[in-house]
Structure formats: structure tokens, C-alpha cells
VORO-877552 format. One record per residue: residue in three letters; x, y, z of N, C-alpha, C in turn. Coordinates in nm, 4 decimals. Layout:
<rovos>
<rovo residuo="ALA" n_X="X" n_Y="Y" n_Z="Z" ca_X="X" ca_Y="Y" ca_Z="Z" c_X="X" c_Y="Y" c_Z="Z"/>
...
</rovos>
This chain:
<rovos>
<rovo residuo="UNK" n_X="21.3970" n_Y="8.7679" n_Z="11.2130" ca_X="21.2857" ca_Y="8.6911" ca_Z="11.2619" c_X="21.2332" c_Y="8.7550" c_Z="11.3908"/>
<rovo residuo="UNK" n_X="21.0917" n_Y="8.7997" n_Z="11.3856" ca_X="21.0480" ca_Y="8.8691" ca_Z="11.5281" c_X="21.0009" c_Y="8.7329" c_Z="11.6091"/>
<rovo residuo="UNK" n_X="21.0010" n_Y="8.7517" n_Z="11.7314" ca_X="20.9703" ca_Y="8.6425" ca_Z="11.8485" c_X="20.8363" c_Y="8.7136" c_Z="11.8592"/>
<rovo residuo="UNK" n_X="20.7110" n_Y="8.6759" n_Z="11.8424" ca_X="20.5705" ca_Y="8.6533" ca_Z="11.8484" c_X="20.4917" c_Y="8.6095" c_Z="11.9486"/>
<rovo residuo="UNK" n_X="20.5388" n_Y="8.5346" n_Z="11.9992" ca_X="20.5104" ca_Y="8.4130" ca_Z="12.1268" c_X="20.4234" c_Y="8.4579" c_Z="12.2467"/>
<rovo residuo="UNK" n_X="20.3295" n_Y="8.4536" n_Z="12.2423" ca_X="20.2103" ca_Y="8.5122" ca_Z="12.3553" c_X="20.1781" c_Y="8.6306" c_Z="12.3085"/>
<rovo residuo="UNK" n_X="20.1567" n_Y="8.7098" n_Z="12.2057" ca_X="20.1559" ca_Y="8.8140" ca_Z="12.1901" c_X="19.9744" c_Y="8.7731" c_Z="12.1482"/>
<rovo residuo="UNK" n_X="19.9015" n_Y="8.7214" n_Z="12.0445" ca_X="19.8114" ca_Y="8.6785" ca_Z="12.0566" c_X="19.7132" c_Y="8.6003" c_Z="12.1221"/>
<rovo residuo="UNK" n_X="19.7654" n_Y="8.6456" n_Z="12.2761" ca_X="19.6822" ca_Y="8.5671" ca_Z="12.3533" c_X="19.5279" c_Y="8.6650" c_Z="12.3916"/>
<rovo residuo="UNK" n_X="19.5296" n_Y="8.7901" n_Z="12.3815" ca_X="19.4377" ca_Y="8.8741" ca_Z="12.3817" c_X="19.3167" c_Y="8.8577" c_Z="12.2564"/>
<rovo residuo="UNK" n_X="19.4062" n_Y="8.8103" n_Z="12.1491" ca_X="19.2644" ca_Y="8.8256" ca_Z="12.0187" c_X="19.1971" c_Y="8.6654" c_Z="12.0319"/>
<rovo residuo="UNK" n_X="19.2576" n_Y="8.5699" n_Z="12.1001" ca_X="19.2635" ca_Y="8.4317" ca_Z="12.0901" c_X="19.1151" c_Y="8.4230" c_Z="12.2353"/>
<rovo residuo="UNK" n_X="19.1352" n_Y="8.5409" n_Z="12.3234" ca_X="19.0449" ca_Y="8.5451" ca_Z="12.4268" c_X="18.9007" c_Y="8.6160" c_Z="12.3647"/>
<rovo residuo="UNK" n_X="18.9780" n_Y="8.6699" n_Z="12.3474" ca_X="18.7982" ca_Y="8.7903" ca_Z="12.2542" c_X="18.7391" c_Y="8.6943" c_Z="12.1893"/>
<rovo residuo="UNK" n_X="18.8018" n_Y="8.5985" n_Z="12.0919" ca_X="18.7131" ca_Y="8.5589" ca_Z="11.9706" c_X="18.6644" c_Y="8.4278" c_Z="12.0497"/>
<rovo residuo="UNK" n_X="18.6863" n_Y="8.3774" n_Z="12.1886" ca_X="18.6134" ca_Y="8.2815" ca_Z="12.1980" c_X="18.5152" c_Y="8.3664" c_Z="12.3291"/>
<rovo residuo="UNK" n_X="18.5625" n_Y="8.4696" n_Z="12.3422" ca_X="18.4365" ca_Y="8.4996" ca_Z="12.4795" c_X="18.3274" c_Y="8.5677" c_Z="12.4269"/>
<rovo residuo="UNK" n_X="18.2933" n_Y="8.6444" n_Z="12.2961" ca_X="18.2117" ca_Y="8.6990" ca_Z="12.2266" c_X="18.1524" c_Y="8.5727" c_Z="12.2161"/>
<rovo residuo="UNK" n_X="18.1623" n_Y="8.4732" n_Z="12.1166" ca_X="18.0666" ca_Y="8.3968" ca_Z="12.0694" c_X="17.9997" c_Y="8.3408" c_Z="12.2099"/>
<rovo residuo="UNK" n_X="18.0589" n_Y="8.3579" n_Z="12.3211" ca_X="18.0234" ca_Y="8.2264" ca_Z="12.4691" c_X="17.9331" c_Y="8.3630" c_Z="12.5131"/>
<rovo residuo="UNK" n_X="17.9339" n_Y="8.4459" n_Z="12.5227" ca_X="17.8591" ca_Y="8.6067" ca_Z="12.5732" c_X="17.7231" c_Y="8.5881" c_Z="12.4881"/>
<rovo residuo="UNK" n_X="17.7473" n_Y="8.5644" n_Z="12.3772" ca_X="17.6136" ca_Y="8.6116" ca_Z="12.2796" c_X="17.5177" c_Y="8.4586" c_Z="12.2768"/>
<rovo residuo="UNK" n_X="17.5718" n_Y="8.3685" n_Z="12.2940" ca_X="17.4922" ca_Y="8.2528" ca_Z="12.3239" c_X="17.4591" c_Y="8.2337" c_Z="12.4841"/>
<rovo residuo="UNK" n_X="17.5224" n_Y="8.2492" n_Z="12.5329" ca_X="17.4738" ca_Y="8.2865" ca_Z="12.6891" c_X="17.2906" c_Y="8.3183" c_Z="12.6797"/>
<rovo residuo="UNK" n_X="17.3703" n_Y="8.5006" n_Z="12.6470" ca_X="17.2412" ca_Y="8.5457" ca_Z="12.6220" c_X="17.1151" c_Y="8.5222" c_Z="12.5128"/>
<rovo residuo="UNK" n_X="17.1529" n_Y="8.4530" n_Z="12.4395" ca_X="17.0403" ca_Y="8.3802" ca_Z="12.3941" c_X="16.9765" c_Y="8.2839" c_Z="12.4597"/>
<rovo residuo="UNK" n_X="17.0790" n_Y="8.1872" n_Z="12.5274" ca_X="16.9752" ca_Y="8.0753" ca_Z="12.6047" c_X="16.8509" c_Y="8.1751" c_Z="12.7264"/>
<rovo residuo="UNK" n_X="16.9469" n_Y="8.2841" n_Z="12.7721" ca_X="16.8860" ca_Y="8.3425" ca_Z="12.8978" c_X="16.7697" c_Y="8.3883" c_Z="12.8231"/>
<rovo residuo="UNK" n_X="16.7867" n_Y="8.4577" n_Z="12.7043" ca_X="16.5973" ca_Y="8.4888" ca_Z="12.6736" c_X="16.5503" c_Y="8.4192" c_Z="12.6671"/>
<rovo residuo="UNK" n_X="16.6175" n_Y="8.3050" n_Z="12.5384" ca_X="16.4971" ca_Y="8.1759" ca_Z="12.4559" c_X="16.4377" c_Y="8.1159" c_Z="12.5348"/>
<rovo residuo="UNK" n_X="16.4719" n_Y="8.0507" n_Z="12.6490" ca_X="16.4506" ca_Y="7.9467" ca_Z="12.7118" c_X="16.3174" c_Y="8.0271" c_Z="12.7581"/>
<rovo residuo="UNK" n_X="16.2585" n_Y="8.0783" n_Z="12.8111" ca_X="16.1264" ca_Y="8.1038" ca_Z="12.8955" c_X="16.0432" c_Y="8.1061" c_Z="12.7306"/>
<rovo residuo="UNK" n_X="16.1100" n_Y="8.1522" n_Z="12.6250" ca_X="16.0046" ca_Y="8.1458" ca_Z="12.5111" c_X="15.9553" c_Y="8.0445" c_Z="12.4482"/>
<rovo residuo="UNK" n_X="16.0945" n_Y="7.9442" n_Z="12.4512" ca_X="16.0722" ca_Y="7.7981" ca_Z="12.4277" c_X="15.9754" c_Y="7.7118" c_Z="12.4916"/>
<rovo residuo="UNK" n_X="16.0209" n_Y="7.7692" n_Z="12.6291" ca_X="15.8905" ca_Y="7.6839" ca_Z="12.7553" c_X="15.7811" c_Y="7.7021" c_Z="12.6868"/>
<rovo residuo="UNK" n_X="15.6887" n_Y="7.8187" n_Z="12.6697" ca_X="15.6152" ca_Y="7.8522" ca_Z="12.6655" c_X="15.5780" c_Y="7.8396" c_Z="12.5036"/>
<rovo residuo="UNK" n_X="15.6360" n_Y="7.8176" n_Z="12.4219" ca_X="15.6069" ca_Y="7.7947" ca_Z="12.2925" c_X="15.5458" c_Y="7.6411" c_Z="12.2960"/>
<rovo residuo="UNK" n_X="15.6134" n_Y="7.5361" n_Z="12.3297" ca_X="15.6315" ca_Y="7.4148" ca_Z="12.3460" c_X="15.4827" c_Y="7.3935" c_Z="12.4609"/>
<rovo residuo="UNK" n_X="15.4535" n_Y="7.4583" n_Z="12.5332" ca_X="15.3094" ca_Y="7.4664" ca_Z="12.6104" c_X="15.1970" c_Y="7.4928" c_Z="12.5221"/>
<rovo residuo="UNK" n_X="15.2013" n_Y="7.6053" n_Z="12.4792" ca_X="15.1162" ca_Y="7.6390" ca_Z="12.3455" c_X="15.0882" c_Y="7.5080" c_Z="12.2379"/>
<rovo residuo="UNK" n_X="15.2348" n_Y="7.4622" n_Z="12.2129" ca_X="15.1720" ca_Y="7.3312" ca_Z="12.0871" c_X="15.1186" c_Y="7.2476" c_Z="12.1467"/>
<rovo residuo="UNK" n_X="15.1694" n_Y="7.2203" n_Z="12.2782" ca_X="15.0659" ca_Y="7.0710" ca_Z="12.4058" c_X="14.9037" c_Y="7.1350" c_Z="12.3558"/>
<rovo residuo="UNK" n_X="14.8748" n_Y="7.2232" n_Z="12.3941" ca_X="14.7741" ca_Y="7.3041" ca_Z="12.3775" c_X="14.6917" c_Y="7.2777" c_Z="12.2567"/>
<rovo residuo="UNK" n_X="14.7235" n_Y="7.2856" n_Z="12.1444" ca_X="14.6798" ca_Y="7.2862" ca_Z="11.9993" c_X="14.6634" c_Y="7.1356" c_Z="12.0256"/>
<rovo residuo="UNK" n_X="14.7583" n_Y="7.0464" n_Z="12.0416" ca_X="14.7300" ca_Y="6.8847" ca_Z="12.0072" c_X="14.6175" c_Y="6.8542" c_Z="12.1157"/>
<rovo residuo="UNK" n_X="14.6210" n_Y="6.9121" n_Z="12.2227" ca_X="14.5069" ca_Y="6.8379" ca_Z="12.2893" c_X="14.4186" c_Y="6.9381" c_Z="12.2812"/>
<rovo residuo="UNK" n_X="14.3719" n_Y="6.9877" n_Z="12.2134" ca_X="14.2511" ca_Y="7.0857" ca_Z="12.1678" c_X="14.2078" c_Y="7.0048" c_Z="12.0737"/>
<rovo residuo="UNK" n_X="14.2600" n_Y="6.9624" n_Z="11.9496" ca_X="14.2682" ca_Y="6.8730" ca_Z="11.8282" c_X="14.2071" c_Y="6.7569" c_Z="11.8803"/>
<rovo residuo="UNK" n_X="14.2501" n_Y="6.6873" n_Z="12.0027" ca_X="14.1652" ca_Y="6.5437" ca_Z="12.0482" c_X="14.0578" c_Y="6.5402" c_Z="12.1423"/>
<rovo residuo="UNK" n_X="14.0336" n_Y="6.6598" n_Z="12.1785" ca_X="13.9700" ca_Y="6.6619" ca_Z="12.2789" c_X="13.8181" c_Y="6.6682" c_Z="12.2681"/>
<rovo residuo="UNK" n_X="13.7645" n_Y="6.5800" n_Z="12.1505" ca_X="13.6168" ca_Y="6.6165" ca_Z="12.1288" c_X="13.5644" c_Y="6.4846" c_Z="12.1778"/>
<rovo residuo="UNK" n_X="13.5844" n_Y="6.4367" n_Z="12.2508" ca_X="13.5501" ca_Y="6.2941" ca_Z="12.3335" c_X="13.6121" c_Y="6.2558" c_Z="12.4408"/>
<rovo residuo="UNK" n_X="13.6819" n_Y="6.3851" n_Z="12.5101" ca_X="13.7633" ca_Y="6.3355" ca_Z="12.6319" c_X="13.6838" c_Y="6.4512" c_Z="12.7188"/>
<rovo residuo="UNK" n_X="13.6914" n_Y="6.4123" n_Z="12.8529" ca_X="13.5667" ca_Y="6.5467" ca_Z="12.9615" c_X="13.6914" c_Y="6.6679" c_Z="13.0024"/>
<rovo residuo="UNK" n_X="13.6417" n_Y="6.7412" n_Z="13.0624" ca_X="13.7477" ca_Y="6.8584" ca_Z="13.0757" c_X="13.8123" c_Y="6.8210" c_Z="13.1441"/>
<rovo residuo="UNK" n_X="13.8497" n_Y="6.7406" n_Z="13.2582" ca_X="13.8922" ca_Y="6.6853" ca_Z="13.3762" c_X="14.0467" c_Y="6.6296" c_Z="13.2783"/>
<rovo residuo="UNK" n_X="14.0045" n_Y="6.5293" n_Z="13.1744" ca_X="14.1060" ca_Y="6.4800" ca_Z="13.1628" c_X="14.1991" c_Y="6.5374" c_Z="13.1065"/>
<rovo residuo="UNK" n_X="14.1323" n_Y="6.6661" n_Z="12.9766" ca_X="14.2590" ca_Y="6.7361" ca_Z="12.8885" c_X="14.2571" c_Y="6.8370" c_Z="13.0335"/>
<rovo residuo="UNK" n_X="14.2558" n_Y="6.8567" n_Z="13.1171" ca_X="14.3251" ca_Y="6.9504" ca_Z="13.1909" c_X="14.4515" c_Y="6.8887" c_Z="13.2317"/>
<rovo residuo="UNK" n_X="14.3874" n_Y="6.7306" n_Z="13.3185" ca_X="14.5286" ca_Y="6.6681" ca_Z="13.3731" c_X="14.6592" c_Y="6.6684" c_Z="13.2303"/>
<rovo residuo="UNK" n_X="14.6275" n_Y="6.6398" n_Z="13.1730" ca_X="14.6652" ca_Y="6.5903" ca_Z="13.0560" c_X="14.7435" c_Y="6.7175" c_Z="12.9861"/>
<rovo residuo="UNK" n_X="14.7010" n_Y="6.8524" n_Z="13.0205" ca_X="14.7797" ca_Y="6.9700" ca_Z="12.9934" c_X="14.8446" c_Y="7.0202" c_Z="13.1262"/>
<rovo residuo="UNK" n_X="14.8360" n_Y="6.9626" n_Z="13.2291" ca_X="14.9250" ca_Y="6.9822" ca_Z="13.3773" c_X="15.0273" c_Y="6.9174" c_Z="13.3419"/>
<rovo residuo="UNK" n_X="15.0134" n_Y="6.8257" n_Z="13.3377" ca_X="15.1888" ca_Y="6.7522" ca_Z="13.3240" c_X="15.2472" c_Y="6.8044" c_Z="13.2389"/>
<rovo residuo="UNK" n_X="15.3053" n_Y="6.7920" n_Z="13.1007" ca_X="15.3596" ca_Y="6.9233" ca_Z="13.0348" c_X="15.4152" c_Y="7.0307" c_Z="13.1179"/>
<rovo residuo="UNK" n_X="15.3215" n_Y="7.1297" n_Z="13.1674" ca_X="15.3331" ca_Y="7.2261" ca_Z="13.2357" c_X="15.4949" c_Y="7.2124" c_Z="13.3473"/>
<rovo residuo="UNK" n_X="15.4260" n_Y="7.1028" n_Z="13.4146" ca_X="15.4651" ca_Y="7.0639" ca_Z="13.5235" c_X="15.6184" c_Y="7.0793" c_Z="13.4576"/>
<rovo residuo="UNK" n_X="15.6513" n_Y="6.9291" n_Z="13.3674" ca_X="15.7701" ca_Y="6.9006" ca_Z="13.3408" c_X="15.8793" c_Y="6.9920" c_Z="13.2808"/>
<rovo residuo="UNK" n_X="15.8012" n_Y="7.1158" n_Z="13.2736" ca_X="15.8548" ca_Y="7.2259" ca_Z="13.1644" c_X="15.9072" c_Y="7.2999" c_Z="13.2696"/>
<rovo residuo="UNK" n_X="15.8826" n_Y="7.2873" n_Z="13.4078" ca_X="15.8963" ca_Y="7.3789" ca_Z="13.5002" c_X="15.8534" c_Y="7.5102" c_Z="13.5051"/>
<rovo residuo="UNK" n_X="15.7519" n_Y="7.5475" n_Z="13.4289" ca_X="15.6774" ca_Y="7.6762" ca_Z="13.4420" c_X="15.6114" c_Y="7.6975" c_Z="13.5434"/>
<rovo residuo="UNK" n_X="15.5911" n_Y="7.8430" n_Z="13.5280" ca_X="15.5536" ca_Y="7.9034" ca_Z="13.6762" c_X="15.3878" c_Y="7.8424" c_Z="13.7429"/>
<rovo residuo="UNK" n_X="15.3422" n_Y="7.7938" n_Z="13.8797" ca_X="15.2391" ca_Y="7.7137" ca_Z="13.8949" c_X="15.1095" c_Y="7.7616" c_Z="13.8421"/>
<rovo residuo="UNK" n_X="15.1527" n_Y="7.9137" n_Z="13.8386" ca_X="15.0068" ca_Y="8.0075" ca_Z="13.7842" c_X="14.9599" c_Y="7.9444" c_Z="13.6036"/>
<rovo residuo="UNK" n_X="15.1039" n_Y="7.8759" n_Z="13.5600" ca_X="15.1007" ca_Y="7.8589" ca_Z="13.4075" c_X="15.0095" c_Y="7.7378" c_Z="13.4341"/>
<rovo residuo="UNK" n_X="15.0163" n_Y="7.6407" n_Z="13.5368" ca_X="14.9533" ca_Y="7.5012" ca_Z="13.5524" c_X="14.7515" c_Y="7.5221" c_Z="13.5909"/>
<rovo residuo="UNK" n_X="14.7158" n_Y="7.6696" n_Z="13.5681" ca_X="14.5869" ca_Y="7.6695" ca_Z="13.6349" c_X="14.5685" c_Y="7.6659" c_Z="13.4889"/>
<rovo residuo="UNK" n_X="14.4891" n_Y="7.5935" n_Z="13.4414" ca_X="14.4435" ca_Y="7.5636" ca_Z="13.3080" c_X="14.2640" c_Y="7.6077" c_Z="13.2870"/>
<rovo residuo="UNK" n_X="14.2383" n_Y="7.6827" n_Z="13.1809" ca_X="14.1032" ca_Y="7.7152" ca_Z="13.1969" c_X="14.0432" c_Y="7.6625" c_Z="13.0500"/>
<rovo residuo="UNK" n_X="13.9174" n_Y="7.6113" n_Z="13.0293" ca_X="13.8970" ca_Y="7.6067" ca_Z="12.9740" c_X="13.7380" c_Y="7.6289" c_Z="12.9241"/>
<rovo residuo="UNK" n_X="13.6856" n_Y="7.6466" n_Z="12.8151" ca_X="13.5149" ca_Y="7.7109" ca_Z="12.8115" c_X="13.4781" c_Y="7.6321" c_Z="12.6907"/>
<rovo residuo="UNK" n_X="13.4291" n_Y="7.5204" n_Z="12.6846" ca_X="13.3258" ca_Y="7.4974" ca_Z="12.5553" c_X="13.2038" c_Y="7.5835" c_Z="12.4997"/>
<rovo residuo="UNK" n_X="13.1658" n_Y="7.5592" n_Z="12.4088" ca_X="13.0606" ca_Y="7.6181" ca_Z="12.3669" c_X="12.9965" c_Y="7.6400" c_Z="12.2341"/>
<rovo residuo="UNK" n_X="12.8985" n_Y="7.5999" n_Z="12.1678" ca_X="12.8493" ca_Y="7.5945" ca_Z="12.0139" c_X="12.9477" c_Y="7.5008" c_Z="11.9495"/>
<rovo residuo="UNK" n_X="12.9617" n_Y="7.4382" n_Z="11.9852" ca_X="13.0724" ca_Y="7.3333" ca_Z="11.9211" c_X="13.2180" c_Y="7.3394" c_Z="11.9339"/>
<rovo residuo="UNK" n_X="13.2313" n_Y="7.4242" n_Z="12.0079" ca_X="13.4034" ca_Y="7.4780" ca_Z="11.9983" c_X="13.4344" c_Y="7.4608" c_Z="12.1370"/>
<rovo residuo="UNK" n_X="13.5580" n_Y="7.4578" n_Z="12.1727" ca_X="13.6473" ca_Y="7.4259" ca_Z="12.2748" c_X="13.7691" c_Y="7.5359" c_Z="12.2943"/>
<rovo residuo="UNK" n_X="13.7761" n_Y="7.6312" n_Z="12.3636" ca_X="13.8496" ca_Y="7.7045" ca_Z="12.3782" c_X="13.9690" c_Y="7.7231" c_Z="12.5534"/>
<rovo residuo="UNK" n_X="14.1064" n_Y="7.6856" n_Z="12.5326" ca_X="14.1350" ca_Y="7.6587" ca_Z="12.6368" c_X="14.2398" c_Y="7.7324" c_Z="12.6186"/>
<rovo residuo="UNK" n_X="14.2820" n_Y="7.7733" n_Z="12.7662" ca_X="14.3814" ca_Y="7.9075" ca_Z="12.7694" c_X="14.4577" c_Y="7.8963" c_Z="12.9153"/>
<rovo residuo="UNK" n_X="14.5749" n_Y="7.9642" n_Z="12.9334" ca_X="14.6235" ca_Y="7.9875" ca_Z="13.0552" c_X="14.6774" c_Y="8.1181" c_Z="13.0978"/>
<rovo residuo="UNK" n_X="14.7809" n_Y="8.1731" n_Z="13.1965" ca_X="14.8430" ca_Y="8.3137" ca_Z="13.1397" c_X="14.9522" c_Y="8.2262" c_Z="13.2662"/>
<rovo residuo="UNK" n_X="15.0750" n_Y="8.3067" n_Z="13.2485" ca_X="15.1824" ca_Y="8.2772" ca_Z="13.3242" c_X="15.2594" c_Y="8.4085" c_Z="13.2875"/>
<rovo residuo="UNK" n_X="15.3508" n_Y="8.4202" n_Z="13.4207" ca_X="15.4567" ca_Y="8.5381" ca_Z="13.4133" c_X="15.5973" c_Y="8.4393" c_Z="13.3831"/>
<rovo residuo="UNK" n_X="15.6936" n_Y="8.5093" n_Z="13.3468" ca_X="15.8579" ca_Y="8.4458" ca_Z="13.3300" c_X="15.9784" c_Y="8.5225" c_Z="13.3422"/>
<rovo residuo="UNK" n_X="16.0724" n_Y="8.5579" n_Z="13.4471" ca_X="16.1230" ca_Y="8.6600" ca_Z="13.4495" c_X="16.3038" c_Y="8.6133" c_Z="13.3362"/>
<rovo residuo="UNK" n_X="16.2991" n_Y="8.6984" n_Z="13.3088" ca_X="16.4766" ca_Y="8.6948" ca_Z="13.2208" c_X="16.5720" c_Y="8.7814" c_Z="13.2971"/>
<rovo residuo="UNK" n_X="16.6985" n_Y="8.7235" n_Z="13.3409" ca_X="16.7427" ca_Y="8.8045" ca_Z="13.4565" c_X="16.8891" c_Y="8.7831" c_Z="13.3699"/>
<rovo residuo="UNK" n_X="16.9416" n_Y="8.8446" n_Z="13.3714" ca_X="17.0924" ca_Y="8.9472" ca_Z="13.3628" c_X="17.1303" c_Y="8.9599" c_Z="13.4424"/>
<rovo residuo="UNK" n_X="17.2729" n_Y="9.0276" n_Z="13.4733" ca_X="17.3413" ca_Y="9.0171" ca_Z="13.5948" c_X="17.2946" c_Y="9.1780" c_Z="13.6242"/>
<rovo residuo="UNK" n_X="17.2659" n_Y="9.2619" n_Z="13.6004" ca_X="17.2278" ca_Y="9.3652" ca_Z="13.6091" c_X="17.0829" c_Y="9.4250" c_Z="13.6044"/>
<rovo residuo="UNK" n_X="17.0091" n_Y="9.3653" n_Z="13.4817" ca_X="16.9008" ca_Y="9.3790" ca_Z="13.4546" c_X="16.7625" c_Y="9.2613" c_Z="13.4843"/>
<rovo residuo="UNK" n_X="16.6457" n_Y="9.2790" n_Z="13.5433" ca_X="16.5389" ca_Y="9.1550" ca_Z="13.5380" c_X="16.4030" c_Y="9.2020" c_Z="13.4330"/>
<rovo residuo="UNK" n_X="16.3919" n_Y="9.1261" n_Z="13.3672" ca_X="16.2516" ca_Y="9.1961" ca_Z="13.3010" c_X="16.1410" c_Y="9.0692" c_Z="13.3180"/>
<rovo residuo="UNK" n_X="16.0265" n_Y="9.1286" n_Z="13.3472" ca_X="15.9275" ca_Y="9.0100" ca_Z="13.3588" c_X="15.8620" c_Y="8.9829" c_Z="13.2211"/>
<rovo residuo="UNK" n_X="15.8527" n_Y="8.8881" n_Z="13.1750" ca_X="15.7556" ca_Y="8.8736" ca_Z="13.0241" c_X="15.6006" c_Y="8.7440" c_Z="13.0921"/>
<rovo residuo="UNK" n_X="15.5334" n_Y="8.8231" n_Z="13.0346" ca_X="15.4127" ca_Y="8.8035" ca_Z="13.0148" c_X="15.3482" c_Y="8.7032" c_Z="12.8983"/>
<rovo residuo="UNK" n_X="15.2753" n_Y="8.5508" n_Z="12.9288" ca_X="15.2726" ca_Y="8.4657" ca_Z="12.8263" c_X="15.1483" c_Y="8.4003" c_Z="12.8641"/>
<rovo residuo="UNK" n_X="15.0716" n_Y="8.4059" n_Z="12.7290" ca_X="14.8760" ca_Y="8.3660" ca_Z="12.7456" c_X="14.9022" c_Y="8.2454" c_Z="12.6522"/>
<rovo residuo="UNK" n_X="14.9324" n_Y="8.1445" n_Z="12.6643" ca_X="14.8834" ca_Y="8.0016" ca_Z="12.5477" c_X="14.7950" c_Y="8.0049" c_Z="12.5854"/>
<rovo residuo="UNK" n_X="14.7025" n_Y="7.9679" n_Z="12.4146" ca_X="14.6003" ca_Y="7.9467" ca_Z="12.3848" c_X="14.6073" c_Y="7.8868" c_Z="12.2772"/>
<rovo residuo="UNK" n_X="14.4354" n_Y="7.8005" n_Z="12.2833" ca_X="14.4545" ca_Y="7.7221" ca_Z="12.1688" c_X="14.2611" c_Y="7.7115" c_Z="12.1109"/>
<rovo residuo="UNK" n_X="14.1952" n_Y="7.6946" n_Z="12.0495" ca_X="14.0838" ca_Y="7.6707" ca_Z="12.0018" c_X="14.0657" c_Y="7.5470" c_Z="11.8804"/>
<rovo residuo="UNK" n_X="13.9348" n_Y="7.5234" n_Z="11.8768" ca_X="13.9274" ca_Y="7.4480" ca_Z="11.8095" c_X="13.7889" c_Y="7.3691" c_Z="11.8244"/>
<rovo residuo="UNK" n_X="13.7504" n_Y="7.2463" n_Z="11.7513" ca_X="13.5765" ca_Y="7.2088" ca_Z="11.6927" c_X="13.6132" c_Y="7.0832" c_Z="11.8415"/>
<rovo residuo="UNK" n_X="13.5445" n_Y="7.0884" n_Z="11.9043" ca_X="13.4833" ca_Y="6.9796" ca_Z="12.0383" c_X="13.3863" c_Y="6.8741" c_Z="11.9955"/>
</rovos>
């Protein structure tokens, strides 16, 4: 009978710090994409209602969102241009993804169009 006893404490560490490493780094990208995905659909729904509301209000009305999402304040300047029947509203925001080593900035334009 061989005595075994702590000898697998090395494969018992790997197989739970890989899976905790690779989800890490997923939240660290997703999350600024999510923000910003989830801004984009605010975007589409109040593009969709906005053919009887003045610009004033779908702006406030696309600030909060913003706000609560914690995106960057440049994401909260909301622009928007009617015209020939259409309603076209847009923003741009930066988002940085940081690593313990590495920072990369990503670059994000929601937009949304639609009949006013």
C-alpha cells in the first residue's frame, strides 16, 4: 500500500486556479462591453418612443442609464439630430481594460436610429 497523502495537493491547486484566472479575465474585458451594450439597447428603446417626447426629455431619460452604468461622463453627453422624419441619436465614450501588466483603451459609439 503506497501512502499518497498530500501528494495531490498541486493538481487540486491548478484545476481550481485556471478556471478562477480565465473568468477573472473575462469579467475584466466583458464588463466595459456589457456597459456599453446595455447603453446601446437604452438607446434603441428610447429611439422606438421617442416620436412624441422633445429632445430634452429622451436625453434626460438616456442620462440616467448612463449614469447608473457608471460609464465614463463623456458617454453621458448625449447627441442627438432629427430630420425628414427620422431621429438619430448617438454618443462616443472611451473604456480602459487593465491587467496587471497590460492597459488597453477601447473605443465605444452607441447608436441608435429610427422614424420620429
Amino acid at each position: 500500500m503506497v501512502n499518497r497523502r498530500g501528494s495531490s495537493s498541486l493538481g487540486s491547486l491548478s484545476s481550481r486556479l485556471l478556471p478562477s484566472a480565465i473568468i477573472d479575465c473575462g469579467v475584466t474585458i466583458g464588463t466595459p462591453f456589457w456597459k456599453h451594450d446595455q447603453c446601446q439597447e437604452a438607446m434603441v428603446q428610447e429611439v422606438r418612443f421617442a416620436a412624441n417626447r422633445p429632445d430634452v426629455v429622451v436625453k434626460r431619460r438616456l442620462r440616467a442609464p448612463a449614469d447608473a452604468r457608471d460609464l465614463p461622463e463623456r458617454a453621458q453627453n448625449i447627441r442627438m439630430r432629427r430630420a425628414n422624419g427620422s431621429l438619430f441619436v448617438f454618443t462616443e465614450s472611451d473604456a480602459s481594460i487593465t491587467f496587471p501588466s497590460v492597459v488597453r483603451e477601447g473605443y465605444f459609439a452607441p447608436a441608435a436610429q429610427g422614424a420620429s
